[in-house]
Rosetta silent file (secondary structure, phi, psi, omega in degrees, C-alpha in Angstrom):
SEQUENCE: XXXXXXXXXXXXXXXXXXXXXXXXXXXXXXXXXXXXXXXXXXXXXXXXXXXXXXXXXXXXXXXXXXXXXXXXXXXXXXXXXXXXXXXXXXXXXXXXX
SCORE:     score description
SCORE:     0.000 S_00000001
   1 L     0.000  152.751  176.726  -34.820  264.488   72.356 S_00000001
   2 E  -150.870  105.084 -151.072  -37.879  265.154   74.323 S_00000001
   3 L    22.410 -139.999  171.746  -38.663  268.869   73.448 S_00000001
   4 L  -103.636   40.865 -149.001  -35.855  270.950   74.554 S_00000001
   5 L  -120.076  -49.084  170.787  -36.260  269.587   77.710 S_00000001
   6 E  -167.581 -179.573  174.656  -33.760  266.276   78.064 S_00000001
   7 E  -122.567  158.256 -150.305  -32.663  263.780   76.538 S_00000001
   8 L  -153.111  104.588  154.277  -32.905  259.525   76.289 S_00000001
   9 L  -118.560  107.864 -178.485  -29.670  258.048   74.341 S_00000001
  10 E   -96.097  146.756 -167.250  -29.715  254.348   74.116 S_00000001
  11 E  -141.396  151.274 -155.050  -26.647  252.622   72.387 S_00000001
  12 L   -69.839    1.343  176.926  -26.531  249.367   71.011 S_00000001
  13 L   -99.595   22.665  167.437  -23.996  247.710   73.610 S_00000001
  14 L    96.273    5.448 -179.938  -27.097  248.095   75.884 S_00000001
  15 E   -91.971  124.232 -160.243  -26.232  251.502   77.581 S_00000001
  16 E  -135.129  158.229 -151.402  -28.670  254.306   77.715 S_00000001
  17 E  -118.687   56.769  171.608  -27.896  257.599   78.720 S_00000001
  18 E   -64.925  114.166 -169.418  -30.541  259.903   80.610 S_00000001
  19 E  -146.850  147.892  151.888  -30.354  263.854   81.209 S_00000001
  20 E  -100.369  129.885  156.742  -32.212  267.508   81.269 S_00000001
  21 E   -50.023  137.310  155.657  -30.635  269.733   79.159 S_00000001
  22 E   -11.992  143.296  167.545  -29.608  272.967   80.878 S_00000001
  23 E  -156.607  179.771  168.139  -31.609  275.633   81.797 S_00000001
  24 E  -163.928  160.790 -176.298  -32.104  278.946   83.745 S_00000001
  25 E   -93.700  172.645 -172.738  -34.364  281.157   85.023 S_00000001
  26 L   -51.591  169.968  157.598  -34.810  284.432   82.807 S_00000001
  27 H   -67.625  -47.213 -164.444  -33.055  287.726   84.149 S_00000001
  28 H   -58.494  -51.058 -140.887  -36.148  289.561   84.446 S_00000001
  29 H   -75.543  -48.369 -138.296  -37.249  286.665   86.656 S_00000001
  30 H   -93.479  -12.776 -173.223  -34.278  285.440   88.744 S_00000001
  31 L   -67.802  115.484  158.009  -32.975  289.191   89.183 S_00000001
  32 L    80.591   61.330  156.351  -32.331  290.908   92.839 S_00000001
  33 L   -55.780  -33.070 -166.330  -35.032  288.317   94.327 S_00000001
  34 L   -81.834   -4.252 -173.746  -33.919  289.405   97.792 S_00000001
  35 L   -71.546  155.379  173.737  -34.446  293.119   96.923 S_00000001
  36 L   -86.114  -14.433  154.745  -36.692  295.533   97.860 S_00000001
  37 L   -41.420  -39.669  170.148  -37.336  297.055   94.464 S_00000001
  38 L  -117.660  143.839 -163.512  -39.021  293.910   93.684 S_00000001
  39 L   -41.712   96.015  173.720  -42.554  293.589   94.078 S_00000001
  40 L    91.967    6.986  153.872  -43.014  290.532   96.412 S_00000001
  41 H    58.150 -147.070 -175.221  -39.255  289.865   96.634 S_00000001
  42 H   -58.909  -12.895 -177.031  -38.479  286.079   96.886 S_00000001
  43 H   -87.688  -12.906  168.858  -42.173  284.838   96.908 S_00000001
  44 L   -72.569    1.199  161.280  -42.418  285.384   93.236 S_00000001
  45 L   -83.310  -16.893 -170.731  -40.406  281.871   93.132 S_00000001
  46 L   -79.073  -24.473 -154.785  -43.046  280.010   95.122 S_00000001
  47 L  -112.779   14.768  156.298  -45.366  280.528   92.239 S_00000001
  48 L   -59.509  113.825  168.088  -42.980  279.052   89.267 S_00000001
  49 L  -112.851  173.792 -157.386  -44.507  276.065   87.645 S_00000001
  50 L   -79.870  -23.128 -178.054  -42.821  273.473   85.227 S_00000001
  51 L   -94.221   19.540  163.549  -45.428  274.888   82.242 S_00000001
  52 L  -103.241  124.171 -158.769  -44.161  278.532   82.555 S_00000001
  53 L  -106.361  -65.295 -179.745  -42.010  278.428   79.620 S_00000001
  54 L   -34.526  -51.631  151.544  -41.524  282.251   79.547 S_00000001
  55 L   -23.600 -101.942 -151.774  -39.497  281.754   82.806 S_00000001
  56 E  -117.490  170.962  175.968  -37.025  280.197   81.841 S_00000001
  57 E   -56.969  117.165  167.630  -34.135  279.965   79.416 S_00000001
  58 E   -87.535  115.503 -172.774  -33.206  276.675   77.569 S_00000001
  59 E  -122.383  115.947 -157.954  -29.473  276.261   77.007 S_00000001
  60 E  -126.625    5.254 -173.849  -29.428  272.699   75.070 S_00000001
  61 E   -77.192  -18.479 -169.916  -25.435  273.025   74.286 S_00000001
  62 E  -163.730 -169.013 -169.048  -24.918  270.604   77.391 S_00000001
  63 E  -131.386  124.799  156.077  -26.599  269.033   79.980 S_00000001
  64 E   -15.928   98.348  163.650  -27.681  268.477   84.004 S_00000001
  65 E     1.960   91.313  165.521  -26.270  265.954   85.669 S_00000001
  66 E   -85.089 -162.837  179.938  -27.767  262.400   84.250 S_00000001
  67 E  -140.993  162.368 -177.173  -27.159  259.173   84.996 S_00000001
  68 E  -106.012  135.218  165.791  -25.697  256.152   82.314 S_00000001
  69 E  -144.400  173.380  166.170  -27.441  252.790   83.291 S_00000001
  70 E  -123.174  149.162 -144.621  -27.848  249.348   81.262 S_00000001
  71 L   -84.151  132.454  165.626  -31.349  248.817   79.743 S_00000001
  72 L   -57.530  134.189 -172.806  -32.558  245.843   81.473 S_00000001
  73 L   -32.910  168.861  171.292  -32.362  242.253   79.328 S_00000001
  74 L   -80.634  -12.357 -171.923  -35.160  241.570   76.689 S_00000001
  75 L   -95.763   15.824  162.914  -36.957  238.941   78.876 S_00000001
  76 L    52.211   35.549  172.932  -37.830  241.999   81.191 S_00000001
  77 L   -69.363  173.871 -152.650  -36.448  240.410   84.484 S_00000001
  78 L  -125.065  143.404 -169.629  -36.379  242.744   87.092 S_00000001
  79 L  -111.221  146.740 -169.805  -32.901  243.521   88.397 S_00000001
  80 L  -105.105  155.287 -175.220  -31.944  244.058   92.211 S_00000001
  81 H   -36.998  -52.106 -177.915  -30.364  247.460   93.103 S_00000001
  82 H   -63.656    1.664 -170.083  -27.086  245.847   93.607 S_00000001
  83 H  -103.787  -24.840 -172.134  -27.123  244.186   90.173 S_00000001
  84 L   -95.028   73.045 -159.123  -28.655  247.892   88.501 S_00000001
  85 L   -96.464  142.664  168.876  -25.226  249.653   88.379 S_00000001
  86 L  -163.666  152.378 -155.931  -25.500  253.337   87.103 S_00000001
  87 L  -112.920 -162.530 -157.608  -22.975  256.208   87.097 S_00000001
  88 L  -141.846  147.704  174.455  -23.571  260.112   86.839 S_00000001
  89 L  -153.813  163.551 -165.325  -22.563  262.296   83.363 S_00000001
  90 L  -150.131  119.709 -166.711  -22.461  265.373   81.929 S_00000001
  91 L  -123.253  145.081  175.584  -22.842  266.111   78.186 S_00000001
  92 E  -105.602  109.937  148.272  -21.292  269.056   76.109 S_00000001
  93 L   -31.796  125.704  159.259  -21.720  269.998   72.215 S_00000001
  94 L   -90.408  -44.707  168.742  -18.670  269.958   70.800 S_00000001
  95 L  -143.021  155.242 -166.529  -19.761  270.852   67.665 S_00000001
  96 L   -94.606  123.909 -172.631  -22.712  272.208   65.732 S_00000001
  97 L  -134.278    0.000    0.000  -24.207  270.546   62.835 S_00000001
């Protein structure tokens, strides 16, 4: 885990497993941006930064779209894209421990 922010699973047949957990912005935040009721409408999104934590919502039951890759050899040769195959995932909680 890396805060409640994503996740890094590496598994011993060399695959590792890269994601951000879910997230959203608050209600108060993401509600009736186009409206006129609120004070500066749609521009109060230009001024979201990655450290306002009050913003948004953490949902950690599943995940963003990551990607699966395979952790490059131990002699730390450098691999060419076509040799650096890596697929797209999605992770769920199934259950709660």
């Amino acid at each position: 885990m890396i805060y409640d922010q994503a996740m890094n699973v590496e598994l011993d047949n060399g695959q590792r497993f890269i994601s951000n957990f879910k997230y959203t912005l608050k209600d108060d935040v993401s509600a009736d941006p186009f409206g006129e009721a609120k004070k500066n409408g749609i521009l109060k999104f230009a001024t979201i930064e990655t450290s306002d934590y009050d913003k948004f919502k953490s949902e950690c039951n599943g995940s963003m779209v990551g990607f699966v890759q395979n952790i490059p050899d131990i002699t730390g040769k450098q691999q060419t894209m076509s040799q650096h195959q890596a697929t797209c995932f999605v992770a769920e909680r199934i259950k709660n421990y």
